[in-house]
PDB file with SEQRES, HELIX, SHEET and CRYST1 records, atoms N, CA, C and O in Angstrom:
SEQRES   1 A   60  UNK UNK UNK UNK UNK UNK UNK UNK UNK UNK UNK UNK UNK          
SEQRES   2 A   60  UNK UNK UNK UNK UNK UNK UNK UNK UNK UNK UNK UNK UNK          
SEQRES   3 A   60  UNK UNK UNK UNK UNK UNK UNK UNK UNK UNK UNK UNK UNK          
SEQRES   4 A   60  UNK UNK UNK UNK UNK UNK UNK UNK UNK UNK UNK UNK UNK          
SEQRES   5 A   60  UNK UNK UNK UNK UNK UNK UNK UNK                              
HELIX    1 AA1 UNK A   10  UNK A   16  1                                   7    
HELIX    2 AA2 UNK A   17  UNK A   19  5                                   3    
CRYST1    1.000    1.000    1.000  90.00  90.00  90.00 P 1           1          
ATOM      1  N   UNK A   1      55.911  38.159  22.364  1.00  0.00           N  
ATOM      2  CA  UNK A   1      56.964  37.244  22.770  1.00  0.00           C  
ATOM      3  C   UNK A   1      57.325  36.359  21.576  1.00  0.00           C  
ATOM      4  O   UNK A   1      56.367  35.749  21.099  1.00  0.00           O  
ATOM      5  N   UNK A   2      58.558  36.160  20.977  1.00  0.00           N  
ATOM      6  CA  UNK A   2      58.772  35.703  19.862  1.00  0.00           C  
ATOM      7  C   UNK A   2      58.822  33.993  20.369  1.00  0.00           C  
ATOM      8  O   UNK A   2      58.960  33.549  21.509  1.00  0.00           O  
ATOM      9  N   UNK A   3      58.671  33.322  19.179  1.00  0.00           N  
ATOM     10  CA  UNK A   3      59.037  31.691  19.633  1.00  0.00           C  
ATOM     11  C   UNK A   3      59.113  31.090  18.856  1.00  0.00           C  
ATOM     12  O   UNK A   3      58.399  31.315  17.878  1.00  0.00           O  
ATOM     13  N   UNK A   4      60.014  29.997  18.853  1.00  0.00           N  
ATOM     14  CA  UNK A   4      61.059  29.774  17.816  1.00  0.00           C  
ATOM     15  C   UNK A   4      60.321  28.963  16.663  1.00  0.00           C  
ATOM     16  O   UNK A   4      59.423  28.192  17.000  1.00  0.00           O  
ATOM     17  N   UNK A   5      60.713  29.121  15.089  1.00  0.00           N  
ATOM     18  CA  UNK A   5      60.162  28.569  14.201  1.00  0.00           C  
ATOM     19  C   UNK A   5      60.413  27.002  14.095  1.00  0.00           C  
ATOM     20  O   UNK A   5      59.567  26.152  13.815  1.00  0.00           O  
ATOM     21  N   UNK A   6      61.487  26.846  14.322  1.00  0.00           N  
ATOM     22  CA  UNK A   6      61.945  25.164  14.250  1.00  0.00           C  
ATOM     23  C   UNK A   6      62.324  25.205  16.018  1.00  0.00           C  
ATOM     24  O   UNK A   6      62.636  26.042  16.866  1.00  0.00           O  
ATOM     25  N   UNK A   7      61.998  23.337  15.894  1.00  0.00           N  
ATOM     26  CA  UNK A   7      63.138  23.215  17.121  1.00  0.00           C  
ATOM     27  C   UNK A   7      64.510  22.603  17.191  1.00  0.00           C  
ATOM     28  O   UNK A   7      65.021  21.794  16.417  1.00  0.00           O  
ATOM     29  N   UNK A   8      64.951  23.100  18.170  1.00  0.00           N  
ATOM     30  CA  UNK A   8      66.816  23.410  18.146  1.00  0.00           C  
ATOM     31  C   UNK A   8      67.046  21.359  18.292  1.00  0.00           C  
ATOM     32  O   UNK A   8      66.194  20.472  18.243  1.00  0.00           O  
ATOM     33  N   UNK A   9      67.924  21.316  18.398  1.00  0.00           N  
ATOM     34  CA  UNK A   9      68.520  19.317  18.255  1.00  0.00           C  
ATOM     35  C   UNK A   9      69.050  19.581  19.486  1.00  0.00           C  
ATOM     36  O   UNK A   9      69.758  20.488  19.924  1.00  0.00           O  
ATOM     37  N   UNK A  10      68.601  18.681  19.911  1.00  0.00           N  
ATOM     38  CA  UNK A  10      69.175  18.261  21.365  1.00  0.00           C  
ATOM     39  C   UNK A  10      71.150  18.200  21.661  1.00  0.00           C  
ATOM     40  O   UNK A  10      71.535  18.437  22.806  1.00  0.00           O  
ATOM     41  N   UNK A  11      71.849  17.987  20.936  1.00  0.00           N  
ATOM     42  CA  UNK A  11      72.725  18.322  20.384  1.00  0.00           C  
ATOM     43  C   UNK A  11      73.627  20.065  20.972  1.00  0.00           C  
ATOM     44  O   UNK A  11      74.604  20.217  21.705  1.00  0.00           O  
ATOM     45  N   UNK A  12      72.982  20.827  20.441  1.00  0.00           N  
ATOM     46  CA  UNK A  12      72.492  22.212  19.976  1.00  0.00           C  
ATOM     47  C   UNK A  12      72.523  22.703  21.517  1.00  0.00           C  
ATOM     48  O   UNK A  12      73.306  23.548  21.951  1.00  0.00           O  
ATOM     49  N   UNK A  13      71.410  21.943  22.361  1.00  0.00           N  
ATOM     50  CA  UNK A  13      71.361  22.360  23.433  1.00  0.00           C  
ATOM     51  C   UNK A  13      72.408  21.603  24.241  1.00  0.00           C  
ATOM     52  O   UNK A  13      73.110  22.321  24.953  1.00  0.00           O  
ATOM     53  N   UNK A  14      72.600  20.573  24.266  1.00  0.00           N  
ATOM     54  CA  UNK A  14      74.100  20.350  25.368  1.00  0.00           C  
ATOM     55  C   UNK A  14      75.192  20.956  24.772  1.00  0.00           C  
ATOM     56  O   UNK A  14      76.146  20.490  25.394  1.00  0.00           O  
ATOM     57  N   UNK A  15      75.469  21.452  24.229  1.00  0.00           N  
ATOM     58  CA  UNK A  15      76.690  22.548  23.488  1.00  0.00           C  
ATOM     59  C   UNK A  15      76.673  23.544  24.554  1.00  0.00           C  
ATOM     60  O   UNK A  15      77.462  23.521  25.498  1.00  0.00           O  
ATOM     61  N   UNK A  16      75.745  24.436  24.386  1.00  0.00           N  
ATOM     62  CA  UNK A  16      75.183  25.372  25.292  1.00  0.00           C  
ATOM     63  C   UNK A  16      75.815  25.111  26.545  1.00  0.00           C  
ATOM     64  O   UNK A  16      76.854  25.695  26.852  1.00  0.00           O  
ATOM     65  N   UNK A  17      75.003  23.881  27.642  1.00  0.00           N  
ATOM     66  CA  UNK A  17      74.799  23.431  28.692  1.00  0.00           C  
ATOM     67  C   UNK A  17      76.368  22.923  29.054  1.00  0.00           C  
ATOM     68  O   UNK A  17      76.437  22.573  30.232  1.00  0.00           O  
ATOM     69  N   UNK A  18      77.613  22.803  28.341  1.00  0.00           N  
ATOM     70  CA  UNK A  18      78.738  22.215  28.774  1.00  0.00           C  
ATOM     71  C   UNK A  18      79.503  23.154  29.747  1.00  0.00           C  
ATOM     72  O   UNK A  18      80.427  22.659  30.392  1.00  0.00           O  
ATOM     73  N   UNK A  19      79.314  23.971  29.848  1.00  0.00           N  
ATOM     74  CA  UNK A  19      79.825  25.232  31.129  1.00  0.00           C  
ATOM     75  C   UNK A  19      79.139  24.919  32.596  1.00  0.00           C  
ATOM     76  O   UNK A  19      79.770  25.025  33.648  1.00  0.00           O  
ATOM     77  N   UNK A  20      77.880  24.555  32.522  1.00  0.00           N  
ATOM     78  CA  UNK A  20      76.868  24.019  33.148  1.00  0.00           C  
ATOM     79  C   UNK A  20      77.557  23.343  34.085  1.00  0.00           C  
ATOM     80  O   UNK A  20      77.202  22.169  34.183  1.00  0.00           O  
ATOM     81  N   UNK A  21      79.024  23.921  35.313  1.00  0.00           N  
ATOM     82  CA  UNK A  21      79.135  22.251  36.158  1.00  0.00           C  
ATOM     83  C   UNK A  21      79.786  22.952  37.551  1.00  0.00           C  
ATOM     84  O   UNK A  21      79.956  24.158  37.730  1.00  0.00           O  
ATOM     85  N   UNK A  22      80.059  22.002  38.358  1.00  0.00           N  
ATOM     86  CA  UNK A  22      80.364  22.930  39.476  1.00  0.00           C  
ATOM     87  C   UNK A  22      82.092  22.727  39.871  1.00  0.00           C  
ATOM     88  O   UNK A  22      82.787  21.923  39.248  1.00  0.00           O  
ATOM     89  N   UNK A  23      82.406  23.225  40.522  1.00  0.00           N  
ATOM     90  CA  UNK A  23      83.382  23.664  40.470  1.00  0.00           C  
ATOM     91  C   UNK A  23      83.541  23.398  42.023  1.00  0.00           C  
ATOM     92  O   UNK A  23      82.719  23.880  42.802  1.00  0.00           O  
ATOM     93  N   UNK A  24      85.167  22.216  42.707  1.00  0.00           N  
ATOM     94  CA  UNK A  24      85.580  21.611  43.900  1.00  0.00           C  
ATOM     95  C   UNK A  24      86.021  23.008  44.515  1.00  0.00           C  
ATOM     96  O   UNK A  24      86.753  23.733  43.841  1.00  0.00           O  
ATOM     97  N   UNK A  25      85.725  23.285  45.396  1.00  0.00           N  
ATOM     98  CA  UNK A  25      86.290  24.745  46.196  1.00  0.00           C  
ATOM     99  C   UNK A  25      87.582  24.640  46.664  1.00  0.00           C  
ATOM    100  O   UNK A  25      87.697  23.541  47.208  1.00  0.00           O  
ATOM    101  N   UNK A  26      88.641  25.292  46.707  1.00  0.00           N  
ATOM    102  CA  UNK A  26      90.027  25.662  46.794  1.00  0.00           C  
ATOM    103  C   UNK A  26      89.749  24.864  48.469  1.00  0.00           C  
ATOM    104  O   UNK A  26      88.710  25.136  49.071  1.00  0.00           O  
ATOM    105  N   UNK A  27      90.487  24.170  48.911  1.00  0.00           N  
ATOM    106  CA  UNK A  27      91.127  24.151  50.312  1.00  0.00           C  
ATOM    107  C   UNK A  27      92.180  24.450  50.654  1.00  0.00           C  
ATOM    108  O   UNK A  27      93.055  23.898  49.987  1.00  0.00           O  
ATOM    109  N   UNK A  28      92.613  25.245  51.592  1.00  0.00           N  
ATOM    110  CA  UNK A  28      93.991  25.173  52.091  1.00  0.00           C  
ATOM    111  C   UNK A  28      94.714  24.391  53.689  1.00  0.00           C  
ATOM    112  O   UNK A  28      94.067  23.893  54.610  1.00  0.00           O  
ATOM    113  N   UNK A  29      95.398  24.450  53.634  1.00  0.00           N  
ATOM    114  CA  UNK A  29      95.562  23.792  55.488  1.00  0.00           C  
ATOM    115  C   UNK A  29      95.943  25.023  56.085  1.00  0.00           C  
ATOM    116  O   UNK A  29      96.500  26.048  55.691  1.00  0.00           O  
ATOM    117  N   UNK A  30      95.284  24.442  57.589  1.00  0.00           N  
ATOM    118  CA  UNK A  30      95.668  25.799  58.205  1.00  0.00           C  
ATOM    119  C   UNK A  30      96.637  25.659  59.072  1.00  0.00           C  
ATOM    120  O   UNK A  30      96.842  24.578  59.622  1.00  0.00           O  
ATOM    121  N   UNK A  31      97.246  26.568  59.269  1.00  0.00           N  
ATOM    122  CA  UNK A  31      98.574  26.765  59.946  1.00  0.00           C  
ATOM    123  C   UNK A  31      98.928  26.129  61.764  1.00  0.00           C  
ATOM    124  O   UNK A  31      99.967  25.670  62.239  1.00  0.00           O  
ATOM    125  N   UNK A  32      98.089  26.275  62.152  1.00  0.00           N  
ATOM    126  CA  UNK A  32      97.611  26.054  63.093  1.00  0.00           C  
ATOM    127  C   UNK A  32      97.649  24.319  64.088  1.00  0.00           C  
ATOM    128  O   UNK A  32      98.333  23.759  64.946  1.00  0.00           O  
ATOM    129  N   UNK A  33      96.305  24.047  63.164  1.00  0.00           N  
ATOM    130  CA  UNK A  33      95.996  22.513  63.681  1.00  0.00           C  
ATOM    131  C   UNK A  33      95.716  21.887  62.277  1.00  0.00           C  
ATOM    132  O   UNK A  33      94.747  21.131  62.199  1.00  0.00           O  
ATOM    133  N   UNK A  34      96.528  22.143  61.064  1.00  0.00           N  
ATOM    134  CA  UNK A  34      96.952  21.458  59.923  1.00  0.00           C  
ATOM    135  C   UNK A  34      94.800  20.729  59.463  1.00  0.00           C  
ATOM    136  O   UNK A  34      94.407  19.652  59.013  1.00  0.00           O  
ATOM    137  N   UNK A  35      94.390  21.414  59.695  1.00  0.00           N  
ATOM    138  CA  UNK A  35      93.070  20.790  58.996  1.00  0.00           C  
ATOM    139  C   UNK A  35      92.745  21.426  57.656  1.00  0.00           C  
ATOM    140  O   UNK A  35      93.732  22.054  57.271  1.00  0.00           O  
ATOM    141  N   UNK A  36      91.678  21.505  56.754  1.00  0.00           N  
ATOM    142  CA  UNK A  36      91.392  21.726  55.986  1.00  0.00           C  
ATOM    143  C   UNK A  36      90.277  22.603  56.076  1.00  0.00           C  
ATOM    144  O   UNK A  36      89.198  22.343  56.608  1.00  0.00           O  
ATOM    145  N   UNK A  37      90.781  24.186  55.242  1.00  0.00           N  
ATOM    146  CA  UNK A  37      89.890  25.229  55.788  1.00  0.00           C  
ATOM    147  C   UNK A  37      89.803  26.096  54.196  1.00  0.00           C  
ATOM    148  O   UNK A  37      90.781  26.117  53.449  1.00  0.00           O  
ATOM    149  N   UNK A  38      88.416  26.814  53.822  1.00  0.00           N  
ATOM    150  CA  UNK A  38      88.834  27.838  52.796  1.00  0.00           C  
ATOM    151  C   UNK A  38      89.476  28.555  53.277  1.00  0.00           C  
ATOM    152  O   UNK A  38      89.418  28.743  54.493  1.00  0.00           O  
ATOM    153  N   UNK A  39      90.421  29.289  52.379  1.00  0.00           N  
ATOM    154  CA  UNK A  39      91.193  30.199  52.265  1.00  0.00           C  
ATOM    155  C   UNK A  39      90.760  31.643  52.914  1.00  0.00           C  
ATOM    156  O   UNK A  39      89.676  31.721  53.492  1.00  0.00           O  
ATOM    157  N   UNK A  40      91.526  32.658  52.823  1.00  0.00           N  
ATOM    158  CA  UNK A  40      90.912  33.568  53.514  1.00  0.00           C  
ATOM    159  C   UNK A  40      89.905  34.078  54.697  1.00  0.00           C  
ATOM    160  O   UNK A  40      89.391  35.167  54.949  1.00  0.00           O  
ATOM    161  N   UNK A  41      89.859  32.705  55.342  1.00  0.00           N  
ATOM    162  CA  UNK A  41      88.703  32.679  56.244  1.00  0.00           C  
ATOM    163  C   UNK A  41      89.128  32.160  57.758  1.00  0.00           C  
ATOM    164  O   UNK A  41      90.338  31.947  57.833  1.00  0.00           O  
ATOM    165  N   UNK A  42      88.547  31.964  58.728  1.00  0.00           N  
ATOM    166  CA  UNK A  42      88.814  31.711  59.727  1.00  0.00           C  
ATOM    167  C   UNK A  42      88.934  30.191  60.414  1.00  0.00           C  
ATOM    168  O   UNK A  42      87.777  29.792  60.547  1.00  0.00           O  
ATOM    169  N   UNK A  43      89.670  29.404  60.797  1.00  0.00           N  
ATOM    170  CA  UNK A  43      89.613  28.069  60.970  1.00  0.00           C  
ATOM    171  C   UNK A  43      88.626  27.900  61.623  1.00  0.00           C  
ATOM    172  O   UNK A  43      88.540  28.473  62.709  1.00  0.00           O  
ATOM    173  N   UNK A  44      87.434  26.942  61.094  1.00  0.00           N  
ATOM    174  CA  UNK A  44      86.198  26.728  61.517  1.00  0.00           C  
ATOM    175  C   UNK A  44      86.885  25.314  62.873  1.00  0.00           C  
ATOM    176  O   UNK A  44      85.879  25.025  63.520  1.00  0.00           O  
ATOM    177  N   UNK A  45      87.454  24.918  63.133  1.00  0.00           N  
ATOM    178  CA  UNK A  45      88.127  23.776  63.780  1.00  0.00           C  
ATOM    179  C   UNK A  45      88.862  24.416  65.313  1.00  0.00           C  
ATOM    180  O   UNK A  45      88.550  23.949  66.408  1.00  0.00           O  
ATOM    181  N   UNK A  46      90.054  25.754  65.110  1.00  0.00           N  
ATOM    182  CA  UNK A  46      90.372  25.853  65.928  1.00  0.00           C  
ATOM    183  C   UNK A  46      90.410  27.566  66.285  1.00  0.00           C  
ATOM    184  O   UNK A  46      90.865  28.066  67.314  1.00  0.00           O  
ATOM    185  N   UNK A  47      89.689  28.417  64.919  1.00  0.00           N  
ATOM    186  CA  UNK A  47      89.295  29.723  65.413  1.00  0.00           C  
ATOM    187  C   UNK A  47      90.707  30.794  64.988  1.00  0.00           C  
ATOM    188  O   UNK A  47      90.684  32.024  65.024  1.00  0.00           O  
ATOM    189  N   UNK A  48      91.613  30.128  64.683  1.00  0.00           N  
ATOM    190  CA  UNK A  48      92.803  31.226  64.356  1.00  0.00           C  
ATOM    191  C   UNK A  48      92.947  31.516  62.951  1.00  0.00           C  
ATOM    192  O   UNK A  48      92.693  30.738  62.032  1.00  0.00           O  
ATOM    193  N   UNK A  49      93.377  32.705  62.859  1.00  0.00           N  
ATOM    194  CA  UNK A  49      93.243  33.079  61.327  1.00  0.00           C  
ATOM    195  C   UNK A  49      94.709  34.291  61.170  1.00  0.00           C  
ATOM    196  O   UNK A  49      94.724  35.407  61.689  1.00  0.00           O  
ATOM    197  N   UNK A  50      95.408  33.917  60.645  1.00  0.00           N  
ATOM    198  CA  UNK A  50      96.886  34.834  60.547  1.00  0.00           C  
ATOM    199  C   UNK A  50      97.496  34.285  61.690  1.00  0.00           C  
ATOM    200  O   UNK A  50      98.039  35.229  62.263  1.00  0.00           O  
ATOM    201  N   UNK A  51      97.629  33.552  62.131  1.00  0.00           N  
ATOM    202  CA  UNK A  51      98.632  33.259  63.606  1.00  0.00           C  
ATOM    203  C   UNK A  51      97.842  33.744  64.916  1.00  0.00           C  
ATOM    204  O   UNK A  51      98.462  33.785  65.979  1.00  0.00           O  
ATOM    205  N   UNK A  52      96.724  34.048  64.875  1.00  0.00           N  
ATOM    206  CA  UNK A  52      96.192  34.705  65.772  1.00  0.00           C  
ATOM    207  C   UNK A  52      94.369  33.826  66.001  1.00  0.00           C  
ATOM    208  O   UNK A  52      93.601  33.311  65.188  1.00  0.00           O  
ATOM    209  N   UNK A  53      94.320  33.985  67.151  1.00  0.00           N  
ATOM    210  CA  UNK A  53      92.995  33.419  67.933  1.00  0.00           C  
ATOM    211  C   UNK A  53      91.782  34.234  68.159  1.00  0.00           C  
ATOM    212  O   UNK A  53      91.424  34.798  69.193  1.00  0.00           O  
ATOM    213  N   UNK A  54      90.998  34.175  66.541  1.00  0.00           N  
ATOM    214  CA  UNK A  54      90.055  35.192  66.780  1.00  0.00           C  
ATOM    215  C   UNK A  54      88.905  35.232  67.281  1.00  0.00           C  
ATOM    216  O   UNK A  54      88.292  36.205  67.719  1.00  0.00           O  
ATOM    217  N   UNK A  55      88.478  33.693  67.187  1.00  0.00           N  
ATOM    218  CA  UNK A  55      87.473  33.185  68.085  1.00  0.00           C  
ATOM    219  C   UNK A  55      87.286  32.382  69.210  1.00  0.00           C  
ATOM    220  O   UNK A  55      88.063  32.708  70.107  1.00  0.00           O  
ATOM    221  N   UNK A  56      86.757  31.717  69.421  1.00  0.00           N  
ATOM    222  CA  UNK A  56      87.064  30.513  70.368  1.00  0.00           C  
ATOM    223  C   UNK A  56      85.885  29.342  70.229  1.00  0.00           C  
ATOM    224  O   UNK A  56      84.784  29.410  70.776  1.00  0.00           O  
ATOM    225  N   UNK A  57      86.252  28.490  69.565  1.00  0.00           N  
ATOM    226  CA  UNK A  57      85.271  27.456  68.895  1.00  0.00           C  
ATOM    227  C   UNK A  57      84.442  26.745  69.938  1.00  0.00           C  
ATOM    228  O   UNK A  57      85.076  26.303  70.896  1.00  0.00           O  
ATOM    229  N   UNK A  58      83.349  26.589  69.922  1.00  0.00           N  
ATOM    230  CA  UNK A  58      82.075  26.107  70.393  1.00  0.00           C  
ATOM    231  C   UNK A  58      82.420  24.652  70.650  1.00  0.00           C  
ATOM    232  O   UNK A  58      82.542  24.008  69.608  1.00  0.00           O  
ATOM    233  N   UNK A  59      82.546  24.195  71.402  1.00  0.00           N  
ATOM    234  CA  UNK A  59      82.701  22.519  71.887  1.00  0.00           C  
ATOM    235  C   UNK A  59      81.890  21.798  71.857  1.00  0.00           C  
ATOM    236  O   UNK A  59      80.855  21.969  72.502  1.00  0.00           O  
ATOM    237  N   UNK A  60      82.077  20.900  71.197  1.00  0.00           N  
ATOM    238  CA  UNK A  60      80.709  19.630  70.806  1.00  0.00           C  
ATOM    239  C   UNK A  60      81.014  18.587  71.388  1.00  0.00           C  
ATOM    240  O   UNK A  60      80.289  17.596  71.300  1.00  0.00           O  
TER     241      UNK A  60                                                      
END                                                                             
């Protein structure tokens, strides 16, 4: 297992590490009952997805 002759500058390593971050997920509104839903997916709120009622949401 090789290991390194010098050590790297701290520097050196946050260079590296600047990709390192996360990323706010796309929302869209949904057509429906105008809430805020990912994309491509099914309204977790009121269950319709394309104009259509694919589930029927669980009542809390």
């Amino acid at each position: 297992m090789p290991l390194p002759k010098r050590r790297h500058s701290k520097s050196r390593g946050a260079k590296r590490r600047t990709h390192w971050k996360l990323n706010v997920p796309t929302l869209v509104e949904c057509s429906h009952c105008h809430q805020p839903k990912l994309p491509h997916r099914i309204c977790p709120n009121c269950g319709y997805y394309n104009g259509k009622e694919e589930i029927t949401p669980k009542e809390t």
